[in-house]
N, CA, C, O and CB atoms as a CASP TS submission, in Angstrom:
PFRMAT TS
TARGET T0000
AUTHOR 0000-0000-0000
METHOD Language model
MODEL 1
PARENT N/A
ATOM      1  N   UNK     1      40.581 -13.921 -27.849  1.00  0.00           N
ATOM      2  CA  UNK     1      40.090 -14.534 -26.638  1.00  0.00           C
ATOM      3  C   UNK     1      41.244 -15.024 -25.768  1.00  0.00           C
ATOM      4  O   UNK     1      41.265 -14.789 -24.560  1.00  0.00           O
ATOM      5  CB  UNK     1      39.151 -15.680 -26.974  1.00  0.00           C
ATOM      6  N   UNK     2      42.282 -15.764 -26.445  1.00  0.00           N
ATOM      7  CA  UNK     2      43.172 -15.643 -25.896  1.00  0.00           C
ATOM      8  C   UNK     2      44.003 -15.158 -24.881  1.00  0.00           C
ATOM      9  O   UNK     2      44.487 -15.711 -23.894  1.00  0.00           O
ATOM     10  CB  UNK     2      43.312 -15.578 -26.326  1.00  0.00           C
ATOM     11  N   UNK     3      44.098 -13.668 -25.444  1.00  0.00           N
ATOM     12  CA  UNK     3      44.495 -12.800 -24.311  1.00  0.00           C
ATOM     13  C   UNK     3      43.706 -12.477 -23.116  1.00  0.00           C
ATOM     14  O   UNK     3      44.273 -11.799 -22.260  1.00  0.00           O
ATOM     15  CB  UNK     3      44.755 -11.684 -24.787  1.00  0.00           C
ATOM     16  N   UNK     4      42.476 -12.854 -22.909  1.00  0.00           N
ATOM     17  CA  UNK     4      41.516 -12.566 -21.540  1.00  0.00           C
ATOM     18  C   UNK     4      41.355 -13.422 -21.032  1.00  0.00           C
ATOM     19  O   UNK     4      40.720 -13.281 -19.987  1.00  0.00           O
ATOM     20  CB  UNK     4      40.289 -12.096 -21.543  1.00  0.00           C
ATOM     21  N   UNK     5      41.852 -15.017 -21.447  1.00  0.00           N
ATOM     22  CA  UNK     5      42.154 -15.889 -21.147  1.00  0.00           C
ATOM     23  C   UNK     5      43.391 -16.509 -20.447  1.00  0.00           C
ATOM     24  O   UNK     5      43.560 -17.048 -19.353  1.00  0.00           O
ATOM     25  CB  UNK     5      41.904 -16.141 -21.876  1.00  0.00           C
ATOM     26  N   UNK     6      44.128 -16.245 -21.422  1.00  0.00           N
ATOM     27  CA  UNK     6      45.782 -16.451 -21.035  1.00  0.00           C
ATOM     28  C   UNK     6      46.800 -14.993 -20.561  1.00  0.00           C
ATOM     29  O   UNK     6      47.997 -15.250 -20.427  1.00  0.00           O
ATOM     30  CB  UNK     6      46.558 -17.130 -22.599  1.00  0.00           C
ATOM     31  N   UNK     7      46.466 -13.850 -20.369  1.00  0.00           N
ATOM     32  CA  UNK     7      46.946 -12.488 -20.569  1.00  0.00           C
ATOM     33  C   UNK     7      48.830 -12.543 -20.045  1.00  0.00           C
ATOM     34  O   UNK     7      49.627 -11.752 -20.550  1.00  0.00           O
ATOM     35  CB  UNK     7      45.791 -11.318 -19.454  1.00  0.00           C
ATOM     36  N   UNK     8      49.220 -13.475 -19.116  1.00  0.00           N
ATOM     37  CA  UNK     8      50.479 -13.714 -19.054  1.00  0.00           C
ATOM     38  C   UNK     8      51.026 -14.121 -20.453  1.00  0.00           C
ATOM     39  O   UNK     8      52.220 -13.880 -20.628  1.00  0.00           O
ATOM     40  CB  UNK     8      50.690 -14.675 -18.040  1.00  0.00           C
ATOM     41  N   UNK     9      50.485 -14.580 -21.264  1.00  0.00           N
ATOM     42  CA  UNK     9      51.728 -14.881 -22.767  1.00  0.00           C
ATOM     43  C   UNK     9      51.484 -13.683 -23.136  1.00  0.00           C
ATOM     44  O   UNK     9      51.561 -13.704 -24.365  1.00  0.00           O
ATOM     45  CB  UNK     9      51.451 -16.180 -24.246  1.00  0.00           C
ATOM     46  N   UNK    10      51.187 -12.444 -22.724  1.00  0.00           N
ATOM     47  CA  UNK    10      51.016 -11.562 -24.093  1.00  0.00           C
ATOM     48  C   UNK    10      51.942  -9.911 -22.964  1.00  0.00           C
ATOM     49  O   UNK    10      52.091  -9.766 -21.751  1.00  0.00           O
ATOM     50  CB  UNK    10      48.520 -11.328 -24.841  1.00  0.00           C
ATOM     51  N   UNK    11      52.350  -8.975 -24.218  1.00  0.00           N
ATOM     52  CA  UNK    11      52.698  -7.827 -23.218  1.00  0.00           C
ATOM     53  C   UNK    11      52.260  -6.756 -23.698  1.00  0.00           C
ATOM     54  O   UNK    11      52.577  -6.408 -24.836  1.00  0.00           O
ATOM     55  CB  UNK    11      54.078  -7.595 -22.901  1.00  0.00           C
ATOM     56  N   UNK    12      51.668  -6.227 -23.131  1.00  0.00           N
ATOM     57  CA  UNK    12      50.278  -5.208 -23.636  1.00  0.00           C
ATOM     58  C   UNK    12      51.085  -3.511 -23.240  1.00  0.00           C
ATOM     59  O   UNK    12      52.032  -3.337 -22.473  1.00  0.00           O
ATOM     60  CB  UNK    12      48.317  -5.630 -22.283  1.00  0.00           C
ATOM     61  N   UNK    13      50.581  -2.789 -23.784  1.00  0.00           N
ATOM     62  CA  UNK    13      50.968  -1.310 -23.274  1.00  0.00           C
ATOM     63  C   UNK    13      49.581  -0.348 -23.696  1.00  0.00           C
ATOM     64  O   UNK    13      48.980  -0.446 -24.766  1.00  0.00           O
ATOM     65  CB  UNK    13      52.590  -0.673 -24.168  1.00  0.00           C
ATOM     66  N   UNK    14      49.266   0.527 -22.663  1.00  0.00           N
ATOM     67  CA  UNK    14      47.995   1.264 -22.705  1.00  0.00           C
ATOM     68  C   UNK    14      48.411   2.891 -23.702  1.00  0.00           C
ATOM     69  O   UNK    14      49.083   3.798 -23.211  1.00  0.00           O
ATOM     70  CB  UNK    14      47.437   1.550 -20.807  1.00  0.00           C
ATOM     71  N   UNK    15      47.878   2.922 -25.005  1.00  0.00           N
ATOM     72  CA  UNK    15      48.229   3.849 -25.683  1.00  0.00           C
ATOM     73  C   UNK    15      47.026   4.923 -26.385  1.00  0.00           C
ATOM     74  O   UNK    15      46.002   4.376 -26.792  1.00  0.00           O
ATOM     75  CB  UNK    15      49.033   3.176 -26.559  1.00  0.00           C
ATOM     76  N   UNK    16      47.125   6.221 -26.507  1.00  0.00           N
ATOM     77  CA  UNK    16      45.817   6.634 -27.270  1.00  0.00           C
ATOM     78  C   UNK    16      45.934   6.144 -28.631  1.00  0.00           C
ATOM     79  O   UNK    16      46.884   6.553 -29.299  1.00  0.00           O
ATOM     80  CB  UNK    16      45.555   8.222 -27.314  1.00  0.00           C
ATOM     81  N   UNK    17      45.203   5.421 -29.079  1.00  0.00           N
ATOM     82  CA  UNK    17      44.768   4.861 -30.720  1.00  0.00           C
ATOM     83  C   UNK    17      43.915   6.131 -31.021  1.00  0.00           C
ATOM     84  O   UNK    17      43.301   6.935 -30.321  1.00  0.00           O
ATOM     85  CB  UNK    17      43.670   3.117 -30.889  1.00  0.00           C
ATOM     86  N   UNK    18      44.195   5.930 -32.727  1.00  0.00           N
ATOM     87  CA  UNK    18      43.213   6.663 -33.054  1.00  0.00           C
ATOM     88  C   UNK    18      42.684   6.170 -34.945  1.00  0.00           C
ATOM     89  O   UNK    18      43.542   5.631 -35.645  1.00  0.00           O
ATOM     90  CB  UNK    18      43.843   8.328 -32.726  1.00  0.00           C
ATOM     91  N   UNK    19      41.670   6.364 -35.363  1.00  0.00           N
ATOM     92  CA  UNK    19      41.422   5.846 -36.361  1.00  0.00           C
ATOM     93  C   UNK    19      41.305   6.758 -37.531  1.00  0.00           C
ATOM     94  O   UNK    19      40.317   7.369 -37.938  1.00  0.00           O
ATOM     95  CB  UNK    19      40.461   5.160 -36.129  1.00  0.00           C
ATOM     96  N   UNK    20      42.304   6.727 -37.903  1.00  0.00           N
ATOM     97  CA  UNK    20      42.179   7.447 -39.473  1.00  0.00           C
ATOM     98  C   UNK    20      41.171   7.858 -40.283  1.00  0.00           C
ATOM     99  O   UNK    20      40.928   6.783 -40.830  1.00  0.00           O
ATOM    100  CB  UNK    20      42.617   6.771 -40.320  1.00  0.00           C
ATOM    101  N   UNK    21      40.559   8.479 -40.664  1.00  0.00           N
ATOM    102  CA  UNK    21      39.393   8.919 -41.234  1.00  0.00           C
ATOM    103  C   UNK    21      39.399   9.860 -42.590  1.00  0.00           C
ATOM    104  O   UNK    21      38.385   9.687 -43.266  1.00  0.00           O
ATOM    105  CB  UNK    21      38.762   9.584 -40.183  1.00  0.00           C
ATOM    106  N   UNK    22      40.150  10.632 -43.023  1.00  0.00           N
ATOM    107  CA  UNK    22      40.435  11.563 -43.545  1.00  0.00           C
ATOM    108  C   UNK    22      41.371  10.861 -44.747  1.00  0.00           C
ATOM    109  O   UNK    22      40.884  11.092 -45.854  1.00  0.00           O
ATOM    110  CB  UNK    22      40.955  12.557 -42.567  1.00  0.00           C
ATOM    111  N   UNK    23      42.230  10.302 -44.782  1.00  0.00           N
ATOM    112  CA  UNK    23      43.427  10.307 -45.450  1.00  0.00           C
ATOM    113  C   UNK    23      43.130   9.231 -46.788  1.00  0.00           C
ATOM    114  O   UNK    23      42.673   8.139 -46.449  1.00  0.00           O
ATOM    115  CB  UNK    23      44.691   9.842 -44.356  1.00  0.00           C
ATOM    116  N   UNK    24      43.336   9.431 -48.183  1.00  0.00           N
ATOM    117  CA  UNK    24      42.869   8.843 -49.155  1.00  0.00           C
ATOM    118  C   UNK    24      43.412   7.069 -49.174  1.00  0.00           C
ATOM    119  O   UNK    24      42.638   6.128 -49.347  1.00  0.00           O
ATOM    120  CB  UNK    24      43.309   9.781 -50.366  1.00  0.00           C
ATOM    121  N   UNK    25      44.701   6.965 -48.981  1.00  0.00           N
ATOM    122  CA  UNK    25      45.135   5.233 -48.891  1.00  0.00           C
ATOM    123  C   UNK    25      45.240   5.193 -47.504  1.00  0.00           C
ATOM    124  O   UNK    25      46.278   4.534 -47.566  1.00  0.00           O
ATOM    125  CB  UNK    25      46.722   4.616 -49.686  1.00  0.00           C
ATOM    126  N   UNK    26      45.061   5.330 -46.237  1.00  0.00           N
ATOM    127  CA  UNK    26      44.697   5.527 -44.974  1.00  0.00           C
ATOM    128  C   UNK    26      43.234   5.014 -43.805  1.00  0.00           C
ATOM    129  O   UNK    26      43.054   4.758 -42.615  1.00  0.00           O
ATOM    130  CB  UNK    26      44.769   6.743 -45.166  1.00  0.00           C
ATOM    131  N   UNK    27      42.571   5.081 -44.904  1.00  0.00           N
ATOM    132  CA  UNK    27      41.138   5.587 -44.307  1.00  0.00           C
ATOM    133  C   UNK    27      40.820   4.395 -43.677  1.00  0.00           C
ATOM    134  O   UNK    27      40.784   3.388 -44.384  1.00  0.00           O
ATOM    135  CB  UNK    27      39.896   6.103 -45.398  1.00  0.00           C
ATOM    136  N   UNK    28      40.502   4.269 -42.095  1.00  0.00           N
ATOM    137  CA  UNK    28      40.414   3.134 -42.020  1.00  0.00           C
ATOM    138  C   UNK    28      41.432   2.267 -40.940  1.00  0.00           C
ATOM    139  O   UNK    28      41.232   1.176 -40.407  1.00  0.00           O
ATOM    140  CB  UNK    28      40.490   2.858 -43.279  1.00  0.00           C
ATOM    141  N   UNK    29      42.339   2.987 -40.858  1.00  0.00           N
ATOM    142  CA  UNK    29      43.446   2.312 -40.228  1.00  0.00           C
ATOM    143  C   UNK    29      43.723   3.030 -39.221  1.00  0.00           C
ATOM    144  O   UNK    29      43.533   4.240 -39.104  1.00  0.00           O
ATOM    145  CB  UNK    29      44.585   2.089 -40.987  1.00  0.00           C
ATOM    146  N   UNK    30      44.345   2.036 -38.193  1.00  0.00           N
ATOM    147  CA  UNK    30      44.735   2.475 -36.610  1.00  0.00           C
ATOM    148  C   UNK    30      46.043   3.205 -36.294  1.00  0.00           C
ATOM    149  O   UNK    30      47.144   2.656 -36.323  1.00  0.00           O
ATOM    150  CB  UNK    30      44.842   1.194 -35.714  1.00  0.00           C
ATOM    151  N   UNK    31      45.845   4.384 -36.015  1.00  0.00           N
ATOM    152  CA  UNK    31      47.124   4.846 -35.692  1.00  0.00           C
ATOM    153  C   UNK    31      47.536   5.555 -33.910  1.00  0.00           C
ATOM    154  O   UNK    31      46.828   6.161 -33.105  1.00  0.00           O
ATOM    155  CB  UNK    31      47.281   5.976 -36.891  1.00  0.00           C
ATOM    156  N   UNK    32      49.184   5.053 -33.855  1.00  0.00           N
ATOM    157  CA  UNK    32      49.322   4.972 -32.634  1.00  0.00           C
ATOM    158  C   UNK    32      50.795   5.823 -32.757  1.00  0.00           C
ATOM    159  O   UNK    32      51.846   5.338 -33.178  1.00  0.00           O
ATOM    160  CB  UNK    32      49.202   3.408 -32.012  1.00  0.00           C
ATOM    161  N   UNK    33      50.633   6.946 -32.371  1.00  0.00           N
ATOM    162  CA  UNK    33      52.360   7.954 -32.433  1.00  0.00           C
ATOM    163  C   UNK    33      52.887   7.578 -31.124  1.00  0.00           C
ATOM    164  O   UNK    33      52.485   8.093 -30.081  1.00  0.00           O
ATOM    165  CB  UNK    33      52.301  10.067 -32.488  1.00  0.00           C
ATOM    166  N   UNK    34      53.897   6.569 -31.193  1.00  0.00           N
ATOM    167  CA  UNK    34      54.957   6.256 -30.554  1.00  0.00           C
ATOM    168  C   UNK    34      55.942   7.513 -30.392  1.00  0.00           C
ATOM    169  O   UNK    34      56.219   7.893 -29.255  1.00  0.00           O
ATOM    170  CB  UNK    34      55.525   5.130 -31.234  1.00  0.00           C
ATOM    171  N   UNK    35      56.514   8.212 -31.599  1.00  0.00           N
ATOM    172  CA  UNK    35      57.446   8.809 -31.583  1.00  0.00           C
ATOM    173  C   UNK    35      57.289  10.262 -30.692  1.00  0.00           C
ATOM    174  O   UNK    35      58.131  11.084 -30.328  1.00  0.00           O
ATOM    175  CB  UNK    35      57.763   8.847 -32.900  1.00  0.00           C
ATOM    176  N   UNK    36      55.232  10.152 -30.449  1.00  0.00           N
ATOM    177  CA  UNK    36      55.405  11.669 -29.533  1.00  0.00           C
ATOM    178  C   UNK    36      55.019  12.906 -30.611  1.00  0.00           C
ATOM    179  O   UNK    36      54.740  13.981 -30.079  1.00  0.00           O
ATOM    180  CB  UNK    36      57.325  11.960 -28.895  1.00  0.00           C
ATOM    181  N   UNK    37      54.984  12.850 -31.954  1.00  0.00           N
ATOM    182  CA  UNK    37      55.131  13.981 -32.680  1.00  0.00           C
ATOM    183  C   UNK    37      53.689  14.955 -33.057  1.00  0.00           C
ATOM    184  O   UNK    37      53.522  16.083 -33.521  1.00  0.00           O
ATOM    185  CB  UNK    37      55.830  13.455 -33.923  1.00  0.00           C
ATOM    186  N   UNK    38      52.750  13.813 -32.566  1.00  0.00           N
ATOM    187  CA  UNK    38      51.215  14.737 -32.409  1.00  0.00           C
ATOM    188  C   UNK    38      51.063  14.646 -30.589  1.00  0.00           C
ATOM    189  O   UNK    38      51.666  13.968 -29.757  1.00  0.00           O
ATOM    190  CB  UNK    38      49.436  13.698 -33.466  1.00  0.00           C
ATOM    191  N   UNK    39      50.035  15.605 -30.481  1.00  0.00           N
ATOM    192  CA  UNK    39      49.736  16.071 -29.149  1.00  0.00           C
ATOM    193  C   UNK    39      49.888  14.815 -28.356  1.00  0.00           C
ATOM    194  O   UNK    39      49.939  13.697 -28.868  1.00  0.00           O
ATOM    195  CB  UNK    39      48.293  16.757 -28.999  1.00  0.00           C
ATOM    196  N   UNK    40      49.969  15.101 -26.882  1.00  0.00           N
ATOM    197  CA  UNK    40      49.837  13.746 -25.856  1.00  0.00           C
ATOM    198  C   UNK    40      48.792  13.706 -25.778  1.00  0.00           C
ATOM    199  O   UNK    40      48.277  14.819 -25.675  1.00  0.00           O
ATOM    200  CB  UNK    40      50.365  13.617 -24.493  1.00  0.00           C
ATOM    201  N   UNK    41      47.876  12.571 -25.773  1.00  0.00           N
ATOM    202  CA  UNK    41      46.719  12.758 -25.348  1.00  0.00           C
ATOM    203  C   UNK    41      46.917  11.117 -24.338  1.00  0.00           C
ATOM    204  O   UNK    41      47.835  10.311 -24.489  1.00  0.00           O
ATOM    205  CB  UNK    41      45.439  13.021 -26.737  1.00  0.00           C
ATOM    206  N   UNK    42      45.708  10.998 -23.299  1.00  0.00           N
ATOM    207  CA  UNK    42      45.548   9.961 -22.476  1.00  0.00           C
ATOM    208  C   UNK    42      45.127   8.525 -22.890  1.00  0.00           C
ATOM    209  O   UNK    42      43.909   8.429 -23.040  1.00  0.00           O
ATOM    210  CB  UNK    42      44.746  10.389 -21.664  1.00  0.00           C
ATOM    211  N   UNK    43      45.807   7.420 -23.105  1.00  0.00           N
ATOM    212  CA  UNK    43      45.880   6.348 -23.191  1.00  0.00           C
ATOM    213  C   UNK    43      44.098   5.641 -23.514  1.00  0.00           C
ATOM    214  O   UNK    43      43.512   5.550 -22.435  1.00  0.00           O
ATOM    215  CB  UNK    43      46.719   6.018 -21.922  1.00  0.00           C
ATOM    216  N   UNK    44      43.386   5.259 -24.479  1.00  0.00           N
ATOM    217  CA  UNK    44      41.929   5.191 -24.570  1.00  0.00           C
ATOM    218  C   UNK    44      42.172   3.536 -24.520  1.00  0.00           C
ATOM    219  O   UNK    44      41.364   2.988 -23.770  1.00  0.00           O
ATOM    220  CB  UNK    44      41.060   6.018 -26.064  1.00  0.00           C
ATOM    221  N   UNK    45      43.028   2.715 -25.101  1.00  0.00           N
ATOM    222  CA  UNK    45      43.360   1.477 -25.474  1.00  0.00           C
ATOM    223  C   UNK    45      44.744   0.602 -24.815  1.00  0.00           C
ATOM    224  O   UNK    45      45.883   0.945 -24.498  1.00  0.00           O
ATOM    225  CB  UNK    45      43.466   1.675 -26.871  1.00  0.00           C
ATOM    226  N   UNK    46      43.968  -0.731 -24.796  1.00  0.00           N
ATOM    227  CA  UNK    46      44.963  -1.645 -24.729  1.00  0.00           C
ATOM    228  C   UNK    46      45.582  -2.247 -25.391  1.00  0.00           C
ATOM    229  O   UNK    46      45.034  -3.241 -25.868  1.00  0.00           O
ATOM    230  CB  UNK    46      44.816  -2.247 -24.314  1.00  0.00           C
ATOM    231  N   UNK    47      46.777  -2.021 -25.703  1.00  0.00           N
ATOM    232  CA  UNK    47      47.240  -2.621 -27.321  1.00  0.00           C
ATOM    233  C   UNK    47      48.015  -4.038 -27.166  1.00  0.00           C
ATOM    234  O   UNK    47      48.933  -3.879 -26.362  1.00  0.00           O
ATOM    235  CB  UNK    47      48.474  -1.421 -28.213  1.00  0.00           C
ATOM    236  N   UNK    48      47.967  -5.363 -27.654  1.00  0.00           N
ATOM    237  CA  UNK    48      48.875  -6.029 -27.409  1.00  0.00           C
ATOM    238  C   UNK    48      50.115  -5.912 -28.490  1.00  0.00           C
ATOM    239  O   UNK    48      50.015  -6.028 -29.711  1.00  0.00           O
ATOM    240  CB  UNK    48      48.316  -7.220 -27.229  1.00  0.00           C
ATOM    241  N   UNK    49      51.426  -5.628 -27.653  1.00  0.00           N
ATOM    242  CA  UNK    49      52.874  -5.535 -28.431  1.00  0.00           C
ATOM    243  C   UNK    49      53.453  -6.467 -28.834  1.00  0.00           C
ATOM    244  O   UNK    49      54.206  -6.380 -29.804  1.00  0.00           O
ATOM    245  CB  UNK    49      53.828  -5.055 -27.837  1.00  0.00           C
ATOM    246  N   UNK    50      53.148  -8.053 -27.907  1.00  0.00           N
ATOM    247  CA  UNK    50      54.090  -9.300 -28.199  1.00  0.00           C
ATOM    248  C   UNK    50      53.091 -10.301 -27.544  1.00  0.00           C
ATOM    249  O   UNK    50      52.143 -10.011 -26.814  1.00  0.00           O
ATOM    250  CB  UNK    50      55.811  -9.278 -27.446  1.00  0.00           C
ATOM    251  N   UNK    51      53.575 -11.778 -28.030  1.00  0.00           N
ATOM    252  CA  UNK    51      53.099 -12.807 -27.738  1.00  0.00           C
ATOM    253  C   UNK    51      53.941 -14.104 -27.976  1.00  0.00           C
ATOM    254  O   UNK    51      54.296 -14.553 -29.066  1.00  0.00           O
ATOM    255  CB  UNK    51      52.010 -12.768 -28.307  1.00  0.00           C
ATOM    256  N   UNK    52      54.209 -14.656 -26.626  1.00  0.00           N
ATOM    257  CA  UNK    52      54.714 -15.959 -26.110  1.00  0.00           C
ATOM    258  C   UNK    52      53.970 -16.698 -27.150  1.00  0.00           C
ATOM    259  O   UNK    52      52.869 -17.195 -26.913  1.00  0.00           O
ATOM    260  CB  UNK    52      54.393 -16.381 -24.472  1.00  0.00           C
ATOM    261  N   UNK    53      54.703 -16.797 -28.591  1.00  0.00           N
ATOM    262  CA  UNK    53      53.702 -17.616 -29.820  1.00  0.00           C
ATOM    263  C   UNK    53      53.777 -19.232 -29.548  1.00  0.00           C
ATOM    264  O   UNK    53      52.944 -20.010 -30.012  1.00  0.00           O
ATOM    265  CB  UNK    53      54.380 -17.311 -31.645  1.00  0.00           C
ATOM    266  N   UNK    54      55.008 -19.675 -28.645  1.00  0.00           N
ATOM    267  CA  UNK    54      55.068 -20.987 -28.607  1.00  0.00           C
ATOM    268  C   UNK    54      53.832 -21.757 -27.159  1.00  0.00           C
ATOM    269  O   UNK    54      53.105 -22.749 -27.212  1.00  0.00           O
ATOM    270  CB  UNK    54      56.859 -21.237 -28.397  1.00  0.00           C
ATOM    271  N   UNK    55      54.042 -20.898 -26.182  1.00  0.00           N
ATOM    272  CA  UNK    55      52.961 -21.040 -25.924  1.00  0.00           C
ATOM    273  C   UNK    55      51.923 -21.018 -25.932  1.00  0.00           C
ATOM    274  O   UNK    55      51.185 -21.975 -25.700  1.00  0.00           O
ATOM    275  CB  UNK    55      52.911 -20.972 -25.673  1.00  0.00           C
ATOM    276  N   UNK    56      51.543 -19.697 -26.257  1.00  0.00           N
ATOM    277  CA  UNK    56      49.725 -20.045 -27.107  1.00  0.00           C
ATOM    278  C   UNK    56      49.531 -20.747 -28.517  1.00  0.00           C
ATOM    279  O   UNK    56      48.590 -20.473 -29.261  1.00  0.00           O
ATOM    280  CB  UNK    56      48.859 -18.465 -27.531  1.00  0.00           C
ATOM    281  N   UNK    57      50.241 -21.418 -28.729  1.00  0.00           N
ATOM    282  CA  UNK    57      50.246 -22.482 -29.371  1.00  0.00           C
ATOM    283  C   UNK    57      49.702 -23.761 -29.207  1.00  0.00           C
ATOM    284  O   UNK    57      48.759 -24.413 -29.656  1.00  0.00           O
ATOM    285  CB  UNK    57      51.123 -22.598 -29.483  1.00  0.00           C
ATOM    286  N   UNK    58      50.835 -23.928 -28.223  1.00  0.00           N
ATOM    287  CA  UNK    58      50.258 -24.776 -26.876  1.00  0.00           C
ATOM    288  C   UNK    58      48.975 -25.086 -26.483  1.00  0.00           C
ATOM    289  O   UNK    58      48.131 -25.954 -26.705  1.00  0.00           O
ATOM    290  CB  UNK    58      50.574 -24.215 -25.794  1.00  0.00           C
ATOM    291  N   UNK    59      49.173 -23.649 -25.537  1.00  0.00           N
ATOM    292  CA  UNK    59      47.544 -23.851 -25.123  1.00  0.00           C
ATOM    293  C   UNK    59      46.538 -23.806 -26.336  1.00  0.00           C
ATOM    294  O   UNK    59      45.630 -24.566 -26.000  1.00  0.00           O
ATOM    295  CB  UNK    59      47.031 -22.596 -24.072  1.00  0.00           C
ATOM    296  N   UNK    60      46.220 -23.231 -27.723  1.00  0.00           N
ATOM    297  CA  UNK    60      45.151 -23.640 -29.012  1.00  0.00           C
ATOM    298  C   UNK    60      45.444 -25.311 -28.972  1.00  0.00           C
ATOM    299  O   UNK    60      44.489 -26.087 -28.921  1.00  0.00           O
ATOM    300  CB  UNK    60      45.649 -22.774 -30.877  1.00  0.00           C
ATOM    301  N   UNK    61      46.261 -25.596 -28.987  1.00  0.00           N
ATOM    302  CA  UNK    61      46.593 -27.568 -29.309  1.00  0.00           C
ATOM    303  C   UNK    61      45.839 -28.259 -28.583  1.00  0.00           C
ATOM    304  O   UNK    61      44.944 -29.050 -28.880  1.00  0.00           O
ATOM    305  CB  UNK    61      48.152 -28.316 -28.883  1.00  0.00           C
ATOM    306  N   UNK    62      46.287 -27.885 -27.506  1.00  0.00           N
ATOM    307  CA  UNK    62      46.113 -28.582 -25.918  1.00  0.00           C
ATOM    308  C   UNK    62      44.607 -28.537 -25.175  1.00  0.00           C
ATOM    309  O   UNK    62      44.182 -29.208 -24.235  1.00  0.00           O
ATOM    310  CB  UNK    62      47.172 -27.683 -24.802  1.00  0.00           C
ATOM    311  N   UNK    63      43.683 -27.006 -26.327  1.00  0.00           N
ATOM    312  CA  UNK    63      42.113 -26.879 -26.039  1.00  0.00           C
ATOM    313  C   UNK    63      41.543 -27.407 -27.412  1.00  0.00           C
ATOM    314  O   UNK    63      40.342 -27.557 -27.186  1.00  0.00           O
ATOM    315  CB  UNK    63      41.543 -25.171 -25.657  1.00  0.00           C
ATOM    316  N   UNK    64      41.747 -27.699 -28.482  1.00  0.00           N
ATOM    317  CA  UNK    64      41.331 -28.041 -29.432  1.00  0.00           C
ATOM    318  C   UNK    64      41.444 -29.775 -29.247  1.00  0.00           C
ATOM    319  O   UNK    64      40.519 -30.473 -29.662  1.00  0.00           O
ATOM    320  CB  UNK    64      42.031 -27.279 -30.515  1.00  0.00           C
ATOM    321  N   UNK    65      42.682 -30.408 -28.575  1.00  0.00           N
ATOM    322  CA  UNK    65      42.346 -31.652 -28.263  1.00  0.00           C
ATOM    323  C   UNK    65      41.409 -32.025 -27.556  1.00  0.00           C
ATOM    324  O   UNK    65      40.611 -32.864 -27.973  1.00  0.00           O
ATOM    325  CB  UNK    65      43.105 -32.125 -27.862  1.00  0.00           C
ATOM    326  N   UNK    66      41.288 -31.335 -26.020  1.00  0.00           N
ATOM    327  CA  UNK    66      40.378 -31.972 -25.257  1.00  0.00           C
ATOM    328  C   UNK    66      39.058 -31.968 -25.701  1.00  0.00           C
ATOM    329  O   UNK    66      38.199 -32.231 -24.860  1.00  0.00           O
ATOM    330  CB  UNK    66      40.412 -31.513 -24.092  1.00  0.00           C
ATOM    331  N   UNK    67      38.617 -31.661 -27.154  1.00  0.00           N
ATOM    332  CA  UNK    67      37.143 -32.003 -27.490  1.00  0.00           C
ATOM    333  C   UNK    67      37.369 -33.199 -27.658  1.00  0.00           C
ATOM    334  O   UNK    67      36.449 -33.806 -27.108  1.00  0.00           O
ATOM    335  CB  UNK    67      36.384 -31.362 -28.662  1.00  0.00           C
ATOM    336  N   UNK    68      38.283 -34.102 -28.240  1.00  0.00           N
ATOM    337  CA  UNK    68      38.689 -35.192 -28.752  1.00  0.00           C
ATOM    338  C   UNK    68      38.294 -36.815 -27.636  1.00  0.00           C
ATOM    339  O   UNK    68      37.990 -37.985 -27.865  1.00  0.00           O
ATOM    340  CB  UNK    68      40.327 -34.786 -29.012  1.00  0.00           C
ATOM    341  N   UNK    69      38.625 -35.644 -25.970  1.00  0.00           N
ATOM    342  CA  UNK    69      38.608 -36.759 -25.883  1.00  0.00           C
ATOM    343  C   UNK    69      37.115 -37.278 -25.082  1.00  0.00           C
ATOM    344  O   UNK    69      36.902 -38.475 -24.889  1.00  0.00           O
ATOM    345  CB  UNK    69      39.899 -37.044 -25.301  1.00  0.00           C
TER
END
């Protein structure tokens, strides 16, 4: 929620994901070829890469207090 909230702490890049299905210790899991080595295909997802952790920190502290007061 965070991020649709706060989307400046975070740095996102639009990539095709895809979900593993097939593969015996795999199955299940998100995969994203950075390196290029399967086909290009067009970007389906928004992935977040990084996050300003000290600030959304912050801001969880700083919204979890104001029930307080």
């Amino acid at each position: 929620m965070l991020a649709l909230t706060h989307p400046q702490l975070f740095t996102t890049v639009d990539q095709h994901v895809r979900i593993e299905t097939s593969g015996e210790l795999t199955r299940g899991m998100t995969v994203i070829d950075k390196r290029g080595l399967i086909e290009r295909l067009d970007p389906n997802c928004t992935v977040v890469w990084d996050v300003d952790a000290e600030a959304a920190f912050d801001v969880i502290v700083d919204s979890i207090g104001s029930f307080s007061n």
